[in-house]
LUMNU-630254 format. One line per field, with one value per residue: residue number from 1; x, z, y of N, C-alpha, C, CB in turn. Coordinates in steps of 0.2 Angstrom, whole numbers, plus 5000, padded with zeros to 4 digits. Last residue first. Glycine has a CB too. Layout:
N
i <- c(NUM  ...)
n.xx <- c(X  ...)
n.zz <- c(Z  ...)
n.yy <- c(Y  ...)
ca.xx <- c(X  ...)
ca.zz <- c(Z  ...)
ca.yy <- c(Y  ...)
c.xx <- c(X  ...)
c.zz <- c(Z  ...)
c.yy <- c(Y  ...)
cb.xx <- c(X  ...)
cb.zz <- c(Z  ...)
cb.yy <- c(Y  ...)
END
This chain:
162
i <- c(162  161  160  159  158  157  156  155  154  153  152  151  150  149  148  147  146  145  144  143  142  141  140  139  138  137  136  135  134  133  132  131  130  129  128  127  126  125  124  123  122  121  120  119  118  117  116  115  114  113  112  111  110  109  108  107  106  105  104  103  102  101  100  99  98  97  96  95  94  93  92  91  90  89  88  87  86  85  84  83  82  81  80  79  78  77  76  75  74  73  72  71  70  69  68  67  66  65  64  63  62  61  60  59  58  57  56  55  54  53  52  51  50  49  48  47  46  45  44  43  42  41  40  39  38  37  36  35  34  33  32  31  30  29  28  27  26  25  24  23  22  21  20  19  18  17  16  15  14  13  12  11  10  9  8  7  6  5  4  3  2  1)
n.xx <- c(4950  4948  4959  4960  4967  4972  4973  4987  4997  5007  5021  5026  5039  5040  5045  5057  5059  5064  5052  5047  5042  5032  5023  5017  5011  5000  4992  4989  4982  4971  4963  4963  4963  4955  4959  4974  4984  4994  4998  5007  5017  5022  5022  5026  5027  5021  5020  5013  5011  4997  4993  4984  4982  4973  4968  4956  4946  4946  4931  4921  4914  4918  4918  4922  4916  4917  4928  4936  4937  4949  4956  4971  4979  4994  5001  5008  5014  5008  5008  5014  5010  5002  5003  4985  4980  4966  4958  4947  4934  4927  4927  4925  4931  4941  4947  4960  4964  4965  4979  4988  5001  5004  5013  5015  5018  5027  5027  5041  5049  5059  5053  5051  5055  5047  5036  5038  5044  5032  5022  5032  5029  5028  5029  5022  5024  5027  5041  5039  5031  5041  5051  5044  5049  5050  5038  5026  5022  5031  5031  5020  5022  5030  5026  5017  5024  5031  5020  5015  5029  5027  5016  5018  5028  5020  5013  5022  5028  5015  5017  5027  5024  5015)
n.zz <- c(5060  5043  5032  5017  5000  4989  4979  4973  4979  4972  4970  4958  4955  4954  4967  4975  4991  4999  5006  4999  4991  4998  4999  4987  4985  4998  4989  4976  4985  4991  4978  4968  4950  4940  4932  4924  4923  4934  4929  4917  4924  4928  4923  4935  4932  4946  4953  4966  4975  4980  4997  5012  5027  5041  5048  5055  5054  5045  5034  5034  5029  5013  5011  5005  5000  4983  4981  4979  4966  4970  4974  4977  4989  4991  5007  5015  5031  5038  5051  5060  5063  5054  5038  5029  5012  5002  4988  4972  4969  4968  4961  4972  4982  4990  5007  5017  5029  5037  5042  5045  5039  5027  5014  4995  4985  4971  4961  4967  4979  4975  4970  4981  4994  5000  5000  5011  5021  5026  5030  5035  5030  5033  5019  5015  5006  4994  4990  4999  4989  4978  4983  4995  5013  5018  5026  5029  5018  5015  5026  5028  5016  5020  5031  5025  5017  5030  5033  5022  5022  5033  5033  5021  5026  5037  5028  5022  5034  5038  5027  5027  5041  5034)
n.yy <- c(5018  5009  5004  4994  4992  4998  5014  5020  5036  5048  5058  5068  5076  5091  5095  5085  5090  5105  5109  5117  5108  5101  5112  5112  5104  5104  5115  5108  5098  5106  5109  5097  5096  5102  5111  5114  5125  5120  5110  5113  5118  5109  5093  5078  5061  5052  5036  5024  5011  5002  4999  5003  5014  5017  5030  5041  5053  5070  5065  5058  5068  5063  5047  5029  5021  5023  5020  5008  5007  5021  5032  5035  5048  5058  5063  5073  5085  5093  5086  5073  5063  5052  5063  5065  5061  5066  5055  5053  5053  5065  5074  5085  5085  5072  5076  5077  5069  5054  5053  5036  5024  5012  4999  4996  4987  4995  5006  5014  5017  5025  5035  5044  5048  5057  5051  5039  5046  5052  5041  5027  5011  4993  4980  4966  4953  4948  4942  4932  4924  4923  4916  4905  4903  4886  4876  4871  4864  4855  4848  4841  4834  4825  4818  4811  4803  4796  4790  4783  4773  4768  4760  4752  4743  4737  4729  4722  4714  4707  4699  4689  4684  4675)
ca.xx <- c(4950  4946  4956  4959  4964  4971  4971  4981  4995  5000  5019  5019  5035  5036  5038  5056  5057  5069  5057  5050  5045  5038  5025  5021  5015  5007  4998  4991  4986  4975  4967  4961  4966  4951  4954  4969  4981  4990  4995  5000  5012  5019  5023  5022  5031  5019  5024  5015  5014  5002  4993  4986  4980  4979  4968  4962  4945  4949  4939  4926  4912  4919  4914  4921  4918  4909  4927  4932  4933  4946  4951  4967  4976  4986  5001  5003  5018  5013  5001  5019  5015  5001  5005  4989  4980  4976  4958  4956  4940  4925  4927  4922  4924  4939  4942  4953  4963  4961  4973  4987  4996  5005  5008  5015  5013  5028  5026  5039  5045  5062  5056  5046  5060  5054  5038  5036  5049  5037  5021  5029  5032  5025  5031  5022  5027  5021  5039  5045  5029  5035  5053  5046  5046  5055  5044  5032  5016  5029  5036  5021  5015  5032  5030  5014  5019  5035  5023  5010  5025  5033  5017  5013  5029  5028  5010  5018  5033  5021  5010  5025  5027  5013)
ca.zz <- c(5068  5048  5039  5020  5005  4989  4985  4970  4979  4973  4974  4963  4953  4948  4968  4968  4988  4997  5012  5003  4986  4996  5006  4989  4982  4998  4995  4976  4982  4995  4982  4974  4956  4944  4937  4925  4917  4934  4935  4915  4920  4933  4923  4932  4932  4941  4952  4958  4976  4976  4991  5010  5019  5039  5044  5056  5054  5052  5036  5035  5035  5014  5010  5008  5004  4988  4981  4985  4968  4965  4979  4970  4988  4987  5001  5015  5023  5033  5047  5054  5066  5060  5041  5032  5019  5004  4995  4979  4969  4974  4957  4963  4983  4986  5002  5014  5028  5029  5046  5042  5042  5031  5020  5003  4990  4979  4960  4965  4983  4978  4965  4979  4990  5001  4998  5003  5018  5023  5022  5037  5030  5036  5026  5016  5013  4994  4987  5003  4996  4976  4980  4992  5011  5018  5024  5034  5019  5009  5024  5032  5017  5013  5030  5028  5014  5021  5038  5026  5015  5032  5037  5021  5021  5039  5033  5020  5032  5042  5028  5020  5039  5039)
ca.yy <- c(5016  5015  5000  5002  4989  4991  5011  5016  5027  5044  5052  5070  5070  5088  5093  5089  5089  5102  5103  5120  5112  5097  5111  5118  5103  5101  5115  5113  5093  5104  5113  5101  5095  5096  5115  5109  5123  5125  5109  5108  5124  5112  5098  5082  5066  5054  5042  5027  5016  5003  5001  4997  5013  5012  5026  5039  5050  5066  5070  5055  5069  5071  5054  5036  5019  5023  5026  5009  5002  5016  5026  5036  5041  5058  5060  5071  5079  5097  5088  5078  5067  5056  5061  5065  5057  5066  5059  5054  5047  5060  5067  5086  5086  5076  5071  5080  5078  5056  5055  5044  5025  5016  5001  5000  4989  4993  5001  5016  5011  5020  5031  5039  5044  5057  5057  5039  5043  5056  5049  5034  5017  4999  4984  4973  4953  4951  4949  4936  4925  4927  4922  4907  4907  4894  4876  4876  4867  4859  4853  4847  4838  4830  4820  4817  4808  4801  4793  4786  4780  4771  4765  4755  4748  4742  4734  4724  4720  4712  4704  4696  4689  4680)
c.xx <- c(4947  4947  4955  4957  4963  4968  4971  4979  4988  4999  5012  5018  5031  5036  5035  5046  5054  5066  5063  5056  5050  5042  5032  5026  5019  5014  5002  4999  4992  4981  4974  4967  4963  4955  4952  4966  4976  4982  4990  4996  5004  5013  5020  5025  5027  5023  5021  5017  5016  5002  4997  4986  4988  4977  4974  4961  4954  4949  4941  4933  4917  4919  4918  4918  4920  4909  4919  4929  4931  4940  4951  4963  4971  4984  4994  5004  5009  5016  5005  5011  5017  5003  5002  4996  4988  4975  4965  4954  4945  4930  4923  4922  4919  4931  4938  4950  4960  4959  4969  4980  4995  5001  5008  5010  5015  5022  5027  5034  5040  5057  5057  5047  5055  5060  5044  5035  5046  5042  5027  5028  5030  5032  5028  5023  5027  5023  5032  5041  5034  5032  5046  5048  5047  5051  5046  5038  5021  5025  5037  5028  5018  5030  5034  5019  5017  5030  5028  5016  5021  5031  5022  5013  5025  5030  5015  5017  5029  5024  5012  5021  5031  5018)
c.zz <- c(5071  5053  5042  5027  5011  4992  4985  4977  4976  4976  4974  4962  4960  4947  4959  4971  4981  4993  5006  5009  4994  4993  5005  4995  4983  4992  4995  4982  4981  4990  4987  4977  4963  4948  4941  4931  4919  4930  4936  4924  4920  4929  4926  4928  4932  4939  4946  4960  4970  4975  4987  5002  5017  5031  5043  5053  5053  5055  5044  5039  5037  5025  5016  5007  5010  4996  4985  4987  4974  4966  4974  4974  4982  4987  4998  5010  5022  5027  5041  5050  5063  5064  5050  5035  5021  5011  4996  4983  4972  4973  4964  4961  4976  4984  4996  5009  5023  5033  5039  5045  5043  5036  5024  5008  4994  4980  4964  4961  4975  4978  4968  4973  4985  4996  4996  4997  5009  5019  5021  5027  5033  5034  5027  5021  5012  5002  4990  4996  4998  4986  4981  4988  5001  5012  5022  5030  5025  5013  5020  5032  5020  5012  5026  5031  5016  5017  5032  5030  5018  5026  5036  5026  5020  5032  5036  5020  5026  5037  5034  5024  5032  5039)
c.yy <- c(5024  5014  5009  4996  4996  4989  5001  5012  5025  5038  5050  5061  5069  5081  5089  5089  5088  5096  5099  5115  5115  5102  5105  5117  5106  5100  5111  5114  5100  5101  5114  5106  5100  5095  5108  5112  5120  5128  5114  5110  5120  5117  5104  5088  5073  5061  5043  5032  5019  5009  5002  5000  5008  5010  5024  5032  5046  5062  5068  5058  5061  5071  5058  5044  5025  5024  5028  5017  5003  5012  5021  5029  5041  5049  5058  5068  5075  5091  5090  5079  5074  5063  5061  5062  5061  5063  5060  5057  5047  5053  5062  5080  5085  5079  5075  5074  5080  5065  5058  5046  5033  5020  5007  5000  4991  4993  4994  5008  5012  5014  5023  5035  5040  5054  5058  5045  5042  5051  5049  5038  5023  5004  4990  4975  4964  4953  4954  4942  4931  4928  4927  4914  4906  4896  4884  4878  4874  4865  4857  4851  4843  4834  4828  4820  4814  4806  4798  4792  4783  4775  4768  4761  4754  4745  4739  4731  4725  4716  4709  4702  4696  4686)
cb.xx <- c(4960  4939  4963  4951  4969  4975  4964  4982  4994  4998  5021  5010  5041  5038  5032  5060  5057  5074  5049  5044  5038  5038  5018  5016  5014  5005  4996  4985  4982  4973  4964  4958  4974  4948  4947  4972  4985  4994  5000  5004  5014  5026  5022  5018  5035  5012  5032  5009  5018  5002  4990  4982  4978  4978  4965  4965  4940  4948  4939  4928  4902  4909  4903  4927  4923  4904  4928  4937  4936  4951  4941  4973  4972  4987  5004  4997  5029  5021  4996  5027  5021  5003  5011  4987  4978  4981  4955  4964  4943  4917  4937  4927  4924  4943  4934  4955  4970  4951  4973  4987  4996  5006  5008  5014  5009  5032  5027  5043  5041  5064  5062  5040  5064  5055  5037  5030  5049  5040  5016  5035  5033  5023  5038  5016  5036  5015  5037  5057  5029  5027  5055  5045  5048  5066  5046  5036  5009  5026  5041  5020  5008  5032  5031  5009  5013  5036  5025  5005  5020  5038  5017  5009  5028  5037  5007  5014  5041  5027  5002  5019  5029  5012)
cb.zz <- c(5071  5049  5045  5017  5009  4989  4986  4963  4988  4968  4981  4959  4951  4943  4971  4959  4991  5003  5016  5006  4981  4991  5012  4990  4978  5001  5001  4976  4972  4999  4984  4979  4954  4941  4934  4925  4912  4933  4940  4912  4911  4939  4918  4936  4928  4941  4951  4952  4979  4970  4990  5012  5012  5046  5039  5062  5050  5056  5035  5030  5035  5010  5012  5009  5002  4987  4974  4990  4967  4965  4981  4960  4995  4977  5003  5015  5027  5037  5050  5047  5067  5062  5040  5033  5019  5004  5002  4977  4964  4973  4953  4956  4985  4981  5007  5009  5027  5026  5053  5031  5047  5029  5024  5001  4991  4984  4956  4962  4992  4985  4963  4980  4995  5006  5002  5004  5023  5028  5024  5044  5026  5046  5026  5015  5014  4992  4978  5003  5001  4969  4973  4992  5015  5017  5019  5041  5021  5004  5024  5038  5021  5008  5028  5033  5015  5013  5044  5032  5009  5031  5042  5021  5015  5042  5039  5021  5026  5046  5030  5012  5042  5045)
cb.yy <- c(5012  5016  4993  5011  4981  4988  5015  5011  5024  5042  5052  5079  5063  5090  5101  5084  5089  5099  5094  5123  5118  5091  5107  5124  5104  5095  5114  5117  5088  5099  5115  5095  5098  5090  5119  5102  5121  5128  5110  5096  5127  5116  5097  5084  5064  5054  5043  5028  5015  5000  5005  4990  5023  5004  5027  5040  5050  5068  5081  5053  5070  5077  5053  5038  5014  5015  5027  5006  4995  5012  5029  5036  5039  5061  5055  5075  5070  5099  5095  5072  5064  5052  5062  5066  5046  5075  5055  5060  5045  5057  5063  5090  5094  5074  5068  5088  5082  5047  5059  5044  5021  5019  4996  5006  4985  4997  5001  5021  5014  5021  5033  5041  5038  5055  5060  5036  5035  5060  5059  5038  5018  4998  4986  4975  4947  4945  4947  4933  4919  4921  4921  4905  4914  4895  4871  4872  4862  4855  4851  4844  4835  4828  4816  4817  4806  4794  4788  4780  4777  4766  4763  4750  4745  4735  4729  4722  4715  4707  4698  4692  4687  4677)
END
């Protein structure tokens, strides 16, 4: 009988190790790849501002969609709240259906990867499919000290209308 005791006392002791190992695998400290995916909140300007820094980062931020393009229908510039003067280009992608033109001023929380693109400025001028707006604020980093020939983008990932 008391094989069948200590049996039973083994058998609860592994049960309890198991789940044990379960609920430490499952709390336990973040790994490398989790802490990589962990998105922070920036303001436009910072990502302007530095956009090497965040360059192939998911980025998070928040803005008031100022224009929508009228010819491809794939970028928009989204404003800063505070700041109408700093903007940044969103490339829609997959969610290009998702917005239209009668969006403008609408306020948003865009989720996304952060690219650079080095430009040439003659090439800028040279091409008729940039919008007008992109033109401005090229002009508006040119004046705040900002190189404007690397022109910040984000590839859209995720969006929240409010």
């Amino acid at each position: 009988m008391s094989h069948l005791n200590r049996l039973d006392s083994m058998k609860r002791m592994f049960l309890l190790l198991a789940a044990g190992l379960i609920l430490a695998a499952c709390g336990g400290p973040a790994t490398d790849q989790q802490a990589e995916e962990r998105i922070e909140d920036h303001a436009i300007t910072v990502l302007v501002e530095n956009p090497m820094e965040y360059e192939g980062k998911t980025v998070r931020f928040e803005g008031i969609l100022h224009h929508m393009c009228r010819h491809s229908g794939d970028k928009m510039r989204v404003v800063q709240m505070d700041d109408s003067e700093m903007s940044i280009q969103v490339m829609l992608g997959q969610y290009m259906n998702q917005f239209s033109p009668e969006m403008e001023g609408s306020e948003l929380t865009i989720i996304g990867n952060l690219k650079t693109e080095v430009m040439n400025m003659e090439e800028l001028d040279e091409e008729d499919h940039d919008c007008e707006t992109t033109e401005e604020a090229l002009e508006l980093m040119a004046e705040r000290g900002i190189d404007p020939n690397i022109r910040p983008y984000v590839e859209l990932k995720g969006f929240e209308v409010r």
